[in-house]
C-alpha positions in Angstrom: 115.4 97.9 117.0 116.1 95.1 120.1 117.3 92.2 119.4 114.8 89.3 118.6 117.3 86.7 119.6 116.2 84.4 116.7 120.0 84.7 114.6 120.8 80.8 115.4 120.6 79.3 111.5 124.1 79.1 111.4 124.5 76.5 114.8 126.3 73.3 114.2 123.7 70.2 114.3 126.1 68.2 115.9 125.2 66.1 119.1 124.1 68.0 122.0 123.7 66.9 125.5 120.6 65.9 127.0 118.4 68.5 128.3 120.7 71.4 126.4 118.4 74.2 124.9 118.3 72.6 121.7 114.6 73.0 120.7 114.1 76.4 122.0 113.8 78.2 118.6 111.0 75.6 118.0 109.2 76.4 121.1 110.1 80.1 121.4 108.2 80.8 117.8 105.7 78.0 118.5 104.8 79.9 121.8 105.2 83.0 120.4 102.2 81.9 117.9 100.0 80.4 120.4 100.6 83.4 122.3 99.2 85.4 119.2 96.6 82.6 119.0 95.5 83.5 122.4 95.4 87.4 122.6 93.9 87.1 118.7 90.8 84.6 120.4 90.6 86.8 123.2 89.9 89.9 121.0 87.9 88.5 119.0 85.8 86.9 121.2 85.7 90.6 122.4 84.6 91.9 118.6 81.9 89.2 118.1 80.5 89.6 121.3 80.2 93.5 121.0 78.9 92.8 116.9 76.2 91.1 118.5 75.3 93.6 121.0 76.0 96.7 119.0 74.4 95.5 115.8 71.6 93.0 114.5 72.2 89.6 113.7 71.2 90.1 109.9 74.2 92.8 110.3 76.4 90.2 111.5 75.1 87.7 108.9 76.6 90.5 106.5 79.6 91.5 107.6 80.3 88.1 108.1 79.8 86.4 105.1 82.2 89.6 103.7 85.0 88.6 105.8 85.0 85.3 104.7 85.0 86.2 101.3 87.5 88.1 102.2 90.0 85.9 103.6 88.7 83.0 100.6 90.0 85.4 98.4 93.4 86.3 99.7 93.6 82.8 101.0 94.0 81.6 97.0 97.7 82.9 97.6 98.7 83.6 101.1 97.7 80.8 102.3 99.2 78.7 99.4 102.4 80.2 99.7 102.6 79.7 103.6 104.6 76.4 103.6 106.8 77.7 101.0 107.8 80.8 102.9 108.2 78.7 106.0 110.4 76.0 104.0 112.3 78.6 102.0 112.9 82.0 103.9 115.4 79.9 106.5 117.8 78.9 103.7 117.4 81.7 101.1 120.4 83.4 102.1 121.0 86.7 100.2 117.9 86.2 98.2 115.9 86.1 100.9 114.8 89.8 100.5 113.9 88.8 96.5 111.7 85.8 97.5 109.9 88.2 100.0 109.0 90.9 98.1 108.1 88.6 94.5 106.1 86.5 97.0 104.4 89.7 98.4 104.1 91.6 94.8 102.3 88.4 92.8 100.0 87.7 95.9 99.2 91.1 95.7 98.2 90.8 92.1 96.8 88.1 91.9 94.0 88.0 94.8 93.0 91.4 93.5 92.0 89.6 90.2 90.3 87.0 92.2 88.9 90.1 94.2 87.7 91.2 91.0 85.8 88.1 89.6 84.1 87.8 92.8 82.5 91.5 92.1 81.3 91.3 89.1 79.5 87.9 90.1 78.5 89.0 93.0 74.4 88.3 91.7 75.6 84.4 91.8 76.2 84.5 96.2 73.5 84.9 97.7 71.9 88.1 99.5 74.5 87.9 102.4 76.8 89.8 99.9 74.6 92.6 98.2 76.0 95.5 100.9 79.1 95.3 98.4 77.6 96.5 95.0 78.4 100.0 94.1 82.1 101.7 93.5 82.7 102.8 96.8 81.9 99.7 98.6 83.6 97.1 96.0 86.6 99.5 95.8 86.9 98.9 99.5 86.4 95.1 99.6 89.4 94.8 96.8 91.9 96.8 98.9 91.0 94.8 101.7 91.7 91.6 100.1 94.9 92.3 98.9 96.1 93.9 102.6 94.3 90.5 104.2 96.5 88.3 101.7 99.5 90.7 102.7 99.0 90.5 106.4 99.0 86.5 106.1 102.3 86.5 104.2 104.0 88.8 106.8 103.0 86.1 109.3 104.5 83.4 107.2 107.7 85.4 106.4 108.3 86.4 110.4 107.7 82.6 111.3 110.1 81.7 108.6 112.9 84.4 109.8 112.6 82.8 113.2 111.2 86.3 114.8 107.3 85.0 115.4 107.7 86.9 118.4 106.7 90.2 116.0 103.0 88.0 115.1 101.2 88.7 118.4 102.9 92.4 118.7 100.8 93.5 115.5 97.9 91.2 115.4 97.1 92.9 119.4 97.1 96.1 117.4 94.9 94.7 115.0 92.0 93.1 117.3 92.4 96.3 119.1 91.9 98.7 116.4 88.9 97.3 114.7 87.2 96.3 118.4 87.7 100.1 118.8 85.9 100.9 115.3 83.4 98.3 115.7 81.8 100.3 118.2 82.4 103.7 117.1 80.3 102.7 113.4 77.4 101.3 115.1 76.0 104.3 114.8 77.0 105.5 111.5 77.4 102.2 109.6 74.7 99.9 110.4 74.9 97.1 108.5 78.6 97.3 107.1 79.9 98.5 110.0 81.4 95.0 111.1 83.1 94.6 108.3 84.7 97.9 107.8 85.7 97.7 110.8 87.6 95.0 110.6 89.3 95.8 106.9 90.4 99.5 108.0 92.2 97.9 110.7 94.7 95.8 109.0 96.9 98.4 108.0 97.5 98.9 111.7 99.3 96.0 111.3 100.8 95.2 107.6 102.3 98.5 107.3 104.6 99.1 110.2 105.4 95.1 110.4 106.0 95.4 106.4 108.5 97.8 107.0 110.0 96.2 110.0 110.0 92.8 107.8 111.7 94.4 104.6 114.3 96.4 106.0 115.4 95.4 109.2 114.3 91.6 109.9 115.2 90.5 106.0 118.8 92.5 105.9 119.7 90.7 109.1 119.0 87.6 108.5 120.7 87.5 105.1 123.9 88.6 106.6 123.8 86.4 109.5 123.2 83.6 107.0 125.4 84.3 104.1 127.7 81.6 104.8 125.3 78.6 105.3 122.3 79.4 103.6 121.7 77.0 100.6 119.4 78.9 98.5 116.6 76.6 96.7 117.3 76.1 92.8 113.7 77.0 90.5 113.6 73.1 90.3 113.3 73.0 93.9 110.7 75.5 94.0 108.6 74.1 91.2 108.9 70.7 92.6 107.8 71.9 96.2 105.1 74.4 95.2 103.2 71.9 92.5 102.6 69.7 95.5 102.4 72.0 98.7 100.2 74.7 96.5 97.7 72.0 95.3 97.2 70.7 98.7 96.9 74.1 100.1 94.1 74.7 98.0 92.2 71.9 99.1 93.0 73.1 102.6 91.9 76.6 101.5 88.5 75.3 100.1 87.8 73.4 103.4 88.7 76.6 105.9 87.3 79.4 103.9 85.0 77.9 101.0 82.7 76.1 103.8 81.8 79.8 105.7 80.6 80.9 101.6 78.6 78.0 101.5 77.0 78.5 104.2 76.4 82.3 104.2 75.4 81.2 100.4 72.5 78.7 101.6 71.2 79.9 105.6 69.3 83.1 106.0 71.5 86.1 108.0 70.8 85.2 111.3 71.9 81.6 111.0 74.9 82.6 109.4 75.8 84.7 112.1 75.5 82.0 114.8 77.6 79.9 112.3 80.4 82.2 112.0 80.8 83.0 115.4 81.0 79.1 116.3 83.4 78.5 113.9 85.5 81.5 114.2 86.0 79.9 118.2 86.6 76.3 116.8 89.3 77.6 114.0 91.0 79.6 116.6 91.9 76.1 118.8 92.5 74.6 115.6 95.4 77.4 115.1 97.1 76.0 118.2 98.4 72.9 116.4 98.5 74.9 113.1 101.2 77.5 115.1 103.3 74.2 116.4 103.4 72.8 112.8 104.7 76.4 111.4 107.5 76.2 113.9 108.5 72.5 113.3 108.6 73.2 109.4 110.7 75.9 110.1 113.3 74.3 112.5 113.3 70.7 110.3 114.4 73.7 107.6 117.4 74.6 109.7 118.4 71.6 111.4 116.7 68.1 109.6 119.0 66.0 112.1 117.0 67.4 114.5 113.5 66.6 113.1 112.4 63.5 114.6 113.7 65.1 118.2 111.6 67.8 117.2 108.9 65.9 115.9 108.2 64.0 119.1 108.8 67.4 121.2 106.2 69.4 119.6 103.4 66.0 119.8 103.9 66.3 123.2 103.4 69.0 123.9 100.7 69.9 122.2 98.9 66.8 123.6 99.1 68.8 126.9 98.1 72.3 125.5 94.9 70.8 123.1 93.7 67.8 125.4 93.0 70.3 127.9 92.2 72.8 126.0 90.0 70.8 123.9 87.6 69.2 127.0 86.9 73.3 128.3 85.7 73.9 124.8 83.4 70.6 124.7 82.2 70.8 127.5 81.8 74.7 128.3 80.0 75.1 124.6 76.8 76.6 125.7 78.6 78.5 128.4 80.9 79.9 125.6 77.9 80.9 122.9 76.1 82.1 125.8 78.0 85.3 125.9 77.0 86.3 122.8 73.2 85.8 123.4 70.8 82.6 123.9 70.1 82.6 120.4 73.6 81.7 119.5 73.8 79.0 122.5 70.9 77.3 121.4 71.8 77.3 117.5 75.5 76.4 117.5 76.4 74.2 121.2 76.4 71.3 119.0 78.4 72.6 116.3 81.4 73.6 118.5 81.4 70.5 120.2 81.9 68.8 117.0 84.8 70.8 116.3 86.2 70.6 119.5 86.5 67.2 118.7 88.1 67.6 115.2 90.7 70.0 116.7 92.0 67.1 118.6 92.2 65.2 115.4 94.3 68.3 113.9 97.8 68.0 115.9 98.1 64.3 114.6 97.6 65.8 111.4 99.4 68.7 111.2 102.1 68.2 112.4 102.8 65.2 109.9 102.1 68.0 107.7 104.8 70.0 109.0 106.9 66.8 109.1 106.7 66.6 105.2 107.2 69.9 104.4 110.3 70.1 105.9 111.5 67.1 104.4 109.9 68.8 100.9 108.0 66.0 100.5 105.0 67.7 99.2 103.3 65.4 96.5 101.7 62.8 99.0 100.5 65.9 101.2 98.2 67.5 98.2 96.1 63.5 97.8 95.7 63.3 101.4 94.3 67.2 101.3 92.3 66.8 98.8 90.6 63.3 99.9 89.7 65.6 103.2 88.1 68.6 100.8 86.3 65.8 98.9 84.9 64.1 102.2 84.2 67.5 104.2 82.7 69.4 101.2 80.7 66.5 100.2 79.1 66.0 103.7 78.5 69.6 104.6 76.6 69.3 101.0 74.8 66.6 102.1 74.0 67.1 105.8 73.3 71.3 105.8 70.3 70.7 104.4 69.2 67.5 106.8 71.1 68.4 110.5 71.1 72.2 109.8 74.5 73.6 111.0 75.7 70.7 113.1 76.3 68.9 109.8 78.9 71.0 108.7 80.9 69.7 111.8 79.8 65.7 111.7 81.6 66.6 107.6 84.8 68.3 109.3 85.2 65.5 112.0 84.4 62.7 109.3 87.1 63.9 106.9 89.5 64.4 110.0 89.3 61.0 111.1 90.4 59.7 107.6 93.3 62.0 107.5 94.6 62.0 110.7 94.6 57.9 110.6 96.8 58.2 107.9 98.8 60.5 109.4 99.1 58.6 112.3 100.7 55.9 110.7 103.0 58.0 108.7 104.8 59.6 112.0 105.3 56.3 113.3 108.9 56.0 111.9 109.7 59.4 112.2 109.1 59.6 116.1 110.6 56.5 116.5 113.9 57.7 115.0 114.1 60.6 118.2 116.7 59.1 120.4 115.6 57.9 123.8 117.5 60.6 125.6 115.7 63.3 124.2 112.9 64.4 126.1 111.9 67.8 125.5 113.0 70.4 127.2 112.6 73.9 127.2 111.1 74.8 130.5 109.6 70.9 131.1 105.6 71.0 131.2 105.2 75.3 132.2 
């Protein structure tokens, strides 16, 4: 297998001259996530646009609503665990390999117990979700969750061994596959179609990048860190998951709860033009998400380096998302259009509201990132779960009265709050960056 070039844990974090490559692990996984960002959007742009050409929009509204049930359920782990694996898979050492397959074997059980729950109350959703009832279909939606809450962790582990560059080589496969079988089950899957689609292709992914993780990428990065690796006592753990975990849940309830909600409370069709708009807003929002993975996971390695980093990675991300931000405000109709005028005339509000609140999400998470690699995780679960409070209160509260724009006036609205705080909070922290230290790795390409 080539060479990744990510074996640097062991570099001294003495003083390095100005402009020397010292922050290129940081943007080399960084990029190699927004890259994966990118190709992912792309694709999937590609899969909803052929879902709405290929099948109806109650058919979307379905295999929709399944999806994010889907990732709601594996989310209740994977996602939990993400800042863990990013903190913790850098140091581990010769545990590493332990840490990664424990973390992999209680996701595994536990989100198929979730998955579980969910199906035998599936009466208590809504009609979105009645497809699923039956042995053959709830047997299917099980598996998927647990290779969903897989696929996630994978992502977290190869960010955390400094070898992101593997993300965007098996998510391409991914979007490819189930683009592929989206439009070869038009015919024969009607309504589910979309959805099985997109479960049977995850194991295009998880199972050749699982075995790629487990004996080649793990092995090699505990030998080439056995003699600096600190491993993390179970004190350390404890003390880092109780807060990190609690906030991720909030964080969880806010990405994938509002999508259940939603499908729970708008007919099909509606849900459909919902999904798609905020599939396209969470996929900018994964921009700054990527950037805060890498800076958790280099402030991990190096934390002399973190405030250099800290200012790097703001940025430049203010020149990726400012950018990238105005095309997605201001091209919103132009953007739904492709899927049909239907969606263009439902949702141009609703993504320019969340253009918006991905603006607001580099201040915060990168402060995020900031505190996880300090393990400084109490404070984070408060301020995560003042945003779930705000956001799910709102979109409560203004569905009803604005129709679907209110779910993104309730995601900006808890933003702001947050990402004030935030703001404040990485005051010291960028100030402590030395003046010398612009950031470098390839200047503003």
């Amino acid at each position: 297998m080539a060479d990744t070039g990510t074996a640097r844990s062991g570099a001294p974090a003495g003083p390095v001259p100005a402009g020397a490559p010292e922050r290129a692990p940081l943007l080399r996984n960084a990029y190699a996530l927004m890259v994966n960002t990118g190709v992912s959007a792309v694709l999937g742009l590609g899969f909803w646009v052929a879902a709405a050409r290929y099948y109806s929009e109650e058919a979307v509204g379905h295999g929709s609503a399944a999806i994010a049930a889907m990732k709601l359920l594996a989310g209740l782990t994977a996602v939990t665990l993400m800042g863990a694996l990013a903190r913790f898979v850098p140091v581990s050492g010769a545990a590493t390999g332990a840490l990664v397959r424990r973390t992999y074997a209680g996701s595994a059980l536990l989100v198929a117990a979730a998955a579980g729950v969910f199906l035998l109350t599936l009466d208590l959703w809504g009609p979105a979700y009645s497809f699923l009832r039956g042995p053959l279909p709830a047997a299917g939606f099980l598996l998927a969750v647990v290779a969903w809450a897989l696929l996630t962790l994978q992502d977290g582990v190869l960010t955390g061994l400094r070898s992101a560059v593997w993300v965007p080589v098996g998510n391409t496969a991914f979007s490819l596959v189930k683009l592929v079988l989206l439009v070869v089950l038009a015919g024969a899957v009607p309504v589910a179609g979309v959805f099985v689609s997109w479960a049977a292709a995850i194991a295009v992914s998880v199972v050749p990048l699982g075995w790629l993780v487990l004996r080649r990428l793990v092995p090699r990065h505990e030998r080439e860190t056995r003699g600096t690796a600190r491993p993390p006592t179970l004190r350390e753990l404890g003390r880092f998951l109780a807060g990190d975990c609690t906030g991720a849940l909030f964080s969880l309830a806010v990405v994938y709860l509002v999508p259940v909600i939603v499908a729970a409370q708008v007919s099909p069709a509606d849900n459909a033009y919902f999904y798609v708009t905020i599939t396209i807003g969470g996929t900018v929002n994964l921009l700054a998400v990527n950037m805060g993975a890498s800076l958790t996971v280099e402030g991990a390695h190096d934390p002399a380096r973190l405030g250099r980093n800290t200012r790097a990675a703001l940025l430049r991300m203010a020149r990726i998302m400012v950018p990238v931000c105005a095309v997605l405000f201001l091209g919103a109709p132009y953007i739904l259009g492709v899927f049909g005028a239907e969606y263009a005339g439902a949702a141009t509000g609703l993504l320019r509201w969340y253009a918006v609140g991905a603006l607001l999400r580099v201040v915060t998470e990168v402060y995020f990132s900031v505190e996880r690699a300090r393990s400084r995780t109490s404070g984070l679960a408060w301020l995560q779960g003042v945003f779930c409070v705000v956001m799910l209160g709102l979109t409560l509260l203004l569905l009803p009265r604005l129709g679907l724009v209110g779910a993104g006036v309730a995601e900006v609205a808890g933003l702001a709050v947050v990402a004030l705080v935030a703001a404040v909070r990485l005051v010291p922290v960028v100030r402590a960056a030395p003046e010398g230290a612009a950031p470098t790795g390839g200047g503003g390409r």
